[in-house]
N, C-alpha and C positions, 0 to 999 in steps of 0.2 A: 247744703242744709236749708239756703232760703225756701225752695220747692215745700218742704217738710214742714217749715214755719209757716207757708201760705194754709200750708190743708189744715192746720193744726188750729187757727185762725177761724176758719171756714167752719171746722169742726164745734168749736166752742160753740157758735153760731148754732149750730142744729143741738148740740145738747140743751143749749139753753130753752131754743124751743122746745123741744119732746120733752124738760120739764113744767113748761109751761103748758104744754098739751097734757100733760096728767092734772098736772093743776087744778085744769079746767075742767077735766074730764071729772074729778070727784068733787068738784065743788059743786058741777051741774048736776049731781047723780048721775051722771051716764055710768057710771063701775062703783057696782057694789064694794065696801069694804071686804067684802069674802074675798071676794072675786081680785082683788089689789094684792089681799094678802097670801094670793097664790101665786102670785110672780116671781116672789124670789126662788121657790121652789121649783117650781118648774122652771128656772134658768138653771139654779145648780145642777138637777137632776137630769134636764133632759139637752138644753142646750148649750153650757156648753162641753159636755164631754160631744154632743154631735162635733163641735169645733175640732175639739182633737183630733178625733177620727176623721175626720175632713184634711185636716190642714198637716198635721204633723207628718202621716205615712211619707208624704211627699214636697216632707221640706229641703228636704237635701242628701246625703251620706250617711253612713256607718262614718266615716272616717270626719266629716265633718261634725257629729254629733260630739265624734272625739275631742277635736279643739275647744269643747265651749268650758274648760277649767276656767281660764283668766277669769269669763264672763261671769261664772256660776260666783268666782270671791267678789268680783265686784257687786254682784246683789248680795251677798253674806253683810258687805261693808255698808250698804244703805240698809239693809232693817238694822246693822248695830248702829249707825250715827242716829237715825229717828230714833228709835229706842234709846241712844243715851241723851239725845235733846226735849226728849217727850221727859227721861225724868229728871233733866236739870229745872224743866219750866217748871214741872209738877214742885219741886222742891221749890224753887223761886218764889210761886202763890201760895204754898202754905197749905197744899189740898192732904184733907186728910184722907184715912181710909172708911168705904172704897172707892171712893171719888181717885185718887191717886192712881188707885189700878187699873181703872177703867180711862184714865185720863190717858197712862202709857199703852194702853192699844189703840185708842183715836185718834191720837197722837201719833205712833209709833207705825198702825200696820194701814196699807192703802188701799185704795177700791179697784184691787187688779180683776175683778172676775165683771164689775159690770160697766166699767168705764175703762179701763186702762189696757185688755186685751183688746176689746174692739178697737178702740185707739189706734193702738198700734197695726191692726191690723190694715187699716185706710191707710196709714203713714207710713209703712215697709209691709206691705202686702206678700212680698218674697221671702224675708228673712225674720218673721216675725213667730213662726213656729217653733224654729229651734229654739230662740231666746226664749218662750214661752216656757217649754218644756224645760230649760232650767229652771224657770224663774220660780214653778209650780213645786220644784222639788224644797223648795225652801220655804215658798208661800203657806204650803202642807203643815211645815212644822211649827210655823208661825200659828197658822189660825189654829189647829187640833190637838197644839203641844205647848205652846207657850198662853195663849191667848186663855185656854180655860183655866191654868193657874190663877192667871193673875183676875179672872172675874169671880171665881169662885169664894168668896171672902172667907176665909179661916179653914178651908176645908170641908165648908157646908153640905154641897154635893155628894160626899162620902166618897166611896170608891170610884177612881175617875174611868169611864168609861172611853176607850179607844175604840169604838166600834165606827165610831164616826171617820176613821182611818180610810176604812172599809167603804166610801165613796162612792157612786157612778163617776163620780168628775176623777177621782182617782184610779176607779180600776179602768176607765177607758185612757187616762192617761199612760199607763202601764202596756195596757194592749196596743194603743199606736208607736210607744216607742219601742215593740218585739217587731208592729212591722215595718218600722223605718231601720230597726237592723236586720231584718232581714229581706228586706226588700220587697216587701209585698203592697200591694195596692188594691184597693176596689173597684170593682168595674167602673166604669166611669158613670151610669146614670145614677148610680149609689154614691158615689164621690159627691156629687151637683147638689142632691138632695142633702144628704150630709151639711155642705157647706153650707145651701140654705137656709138649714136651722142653724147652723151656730150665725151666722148673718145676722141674728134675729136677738141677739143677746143685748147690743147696745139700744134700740129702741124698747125695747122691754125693762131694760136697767133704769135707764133713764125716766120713763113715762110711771114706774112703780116710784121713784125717788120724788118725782111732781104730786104725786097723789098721797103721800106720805106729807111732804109738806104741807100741802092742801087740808088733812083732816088733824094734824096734830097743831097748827094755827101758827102765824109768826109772833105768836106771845111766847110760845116756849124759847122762843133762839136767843130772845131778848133777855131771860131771868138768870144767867148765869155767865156771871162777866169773867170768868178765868175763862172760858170760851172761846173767848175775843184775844186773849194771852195765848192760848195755844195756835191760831189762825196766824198769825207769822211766823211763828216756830215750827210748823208744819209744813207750810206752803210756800216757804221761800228759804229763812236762813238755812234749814237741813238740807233740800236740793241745792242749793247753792255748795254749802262744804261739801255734801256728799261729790256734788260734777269737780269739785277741785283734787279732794282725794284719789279719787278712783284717775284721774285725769295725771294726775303725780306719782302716783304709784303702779299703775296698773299698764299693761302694752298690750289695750283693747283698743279695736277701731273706734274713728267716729260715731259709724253705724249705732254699734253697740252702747256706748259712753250715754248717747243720745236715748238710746231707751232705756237705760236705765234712768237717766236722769229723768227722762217723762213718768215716770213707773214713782219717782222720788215725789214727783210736784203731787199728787192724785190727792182726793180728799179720802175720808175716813172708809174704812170697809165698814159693809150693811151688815155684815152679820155678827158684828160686834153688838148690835144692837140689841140683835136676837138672843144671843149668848150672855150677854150682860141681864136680861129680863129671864132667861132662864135659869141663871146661878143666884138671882134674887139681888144683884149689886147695884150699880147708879144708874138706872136703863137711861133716865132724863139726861146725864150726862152725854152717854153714848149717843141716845137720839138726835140731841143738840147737836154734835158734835158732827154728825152724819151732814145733817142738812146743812148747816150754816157749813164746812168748808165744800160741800158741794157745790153752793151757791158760788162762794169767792173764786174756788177754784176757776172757774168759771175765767174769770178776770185775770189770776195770777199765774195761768201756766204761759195764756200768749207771752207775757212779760220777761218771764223768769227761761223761757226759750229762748225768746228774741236776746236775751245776753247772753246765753250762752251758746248762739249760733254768730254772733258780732264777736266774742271771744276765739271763738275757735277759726 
C-alpha cells in the first residue's frame, strides 16, 4: 500500500493544481460563467457513463462480480457511520432547519463522481470497476432517494419526482453490467475512445470546482463557522471509525477496505449544491460546504491514508 500512498500524494498535487488552474481561469475571464456552469453537466451526462462503458465490460467475471457482497455492506456501513456523524455534529451545534438537512448530506454523502472515481482509477487501475459498479448502486439511492428528502424542506417540491432515476450515468451503468455478464465487449478502437472520455472526468471535476471558487469569493467559506465543525467530522473522525469497523467486522481485502476508506476521506458532493438551490433549502450551506472540504481535503486524505497504510 506505500506504492498507493505515493500516487495518492502525487495526486493531491495535480488536484490542487487544476483547482488552481480554474481559479485562474475565471478570475482572468478566460471561461465564461455559462460556459463553467456547463461542466457539471456534461460530466454527469456524457462522461462518465463513457467511463462505465469503457471500464466496467471488462473488469473481470460473471463470477467475480458475484463476490462483491462483503464489499457492497461495507459501503452500506460508511454512508450509515457519515450519515449518523453528520447528525450527531449537526445536533452538537444546534443547526436548525434546513441548515440541519443540508448539513447531513455535506456531511454525510461524498464527491465520488468527480474526485473519488478518478481517484481510484490512477490508484487500482485494474480493480477499480467492479468496486465502482457497487459502489454506484448505493451512491444512486443516496443522491435520488435519500438526498432530495432531506433538501426538500417540508415537502415544498410537491410530488417527488423519480425521473432523475432514469439517468445516462445510470442506464449506461445498467447496460455495462448486462455486458460484463454476459461477456460482451467493444471493438477495441470504441473501447480507447470510450476510455478517453471518461479520462476526462477528473480534470474537468476539478478545474469546474476552481472556477466555482474563484466567482463565489473566499468571503463565503469564512461566514459560517459550523462549517469548520463539520470539516473534522467529515474528513477524518468518520473515515477513521468507518476503516476500523469495516476492518472488524468485515473479511474484505486490503484492496478493497482501502477504497472504501478513500471513498470515506472525499469532500462534499457538487450536486448537493445544485439540489439544495433547487428545493429552495441552504444552497450557502451546501456551497460552503463544497469548496471549503474540497480545499482541506486536499491536505487530510495524504494523512488519514498514511495511517491507515502504517496500521495495516
Amino acid at each position: 500500500m506505500e506504492t498507493e500512498l505515493a500516487i495518492l500524494r502525487e495526486q493531491m498535487v495535480s488536484f490542487l493544481t487544476l483547482l488552481a488552474i480554474g481559479y485562474g481561469a475565471m478570475k482572468s475571464k478566460l471561461i465564461s460563467e455559462a460556459a463553467a456552469d456547463a461542466i457539471p453537466s456534461l460530466v454527469m451526462r456524457l462522461v462518465l457513463p463513457a467511463m462505465l462503458l469503457a471500464k466496467l465490460p471488462v473488469a473481470g467475471t460473471r463470477s467475480e462480480l458475484m463476490t462483491m457482497g462483503w464489499v457492497l455492506l461495507a459501503i452500506a456501513i460508511m454512508f450509515g457511520v457519515h450519515m449518523l456523524f453528520a447528525f450527531l455534529s449537526g445536533k452538537l451545534m444546534r443547526l436548525r432547519q434546513p441548515t440541519f438537512n443540508v448539513h447531513l448530506t455535506v456531511c454525510g454523502l461524498p464527491n465520488s463522481a468527480f474526485v473519488g472515481y478518478p481517484l481510484l482509477f490512477i490508484m487500482f487501475p485494474d480493480d477499480t470497476a467492479l468496486f465502482m459498479a457497487a459502489y454506484m448502486l448505493l451512491d444512486t439511492v443516496m443522491l435520488f432517494g435519500v438526498a432530495p428528502v432531506l433538501l426538500d424542506p417540508a415537502g415544498k417540491g410537491g410530488k417527488r419526482d423519480w425521473r432523475g432515476l432514469i439517468s445516462p450515468t445510470n442506464v449506461c451503468m445498467v447496460i455495462a453490467l448486462t455486458m460484463l455478464l454476459l461477456g460482451l465487449h467493444f471493438p477495441a478502437p470504441i473501447q480507447s475512445t470510450l476510455a478517453g472520455i471518461g479520462d476526462m472526468s477528473k480534470p474537468l471535476g476539478l478545474f469546474y470546482i476552481g472556477t466555482d471558487i474563484a466567482r463565489r469569493g473566499a468571503g463565503k467559506l469564512l461566514k459560517r463557522w459550523q462549517l469548520y465543525g463539520m470539516l473534522p467530522v467529515k474528513l477524518i473522525l468518520a473515515p477513521v471509525c468507518i476503516f476500523w469497523l469495516i476492518h472488524a467486522l468485515l473479511p474484505i481485502s486490503d484492496m478493497y477496505l482501502m477504497m472504501v476508506g478513500i471513498m470515506s476521506m472525499l469532500p462534499s458532493m457538487l450536486t448537493i449544491c445544485i439540489q439544495a438551490k433547487e428545493y429552495g433549502s441552504d444552497g450557502e450551506y451546501a456551497s460552503g460546504g463544497l469548496l471549503l472540504s474540497t480545499i482541506v481535503s486536499m491536505f487530510t486524505m495524504p494523512v488519514v491514508m498514511g495511517w491507515m497504510v502504517s496500521w495495516m
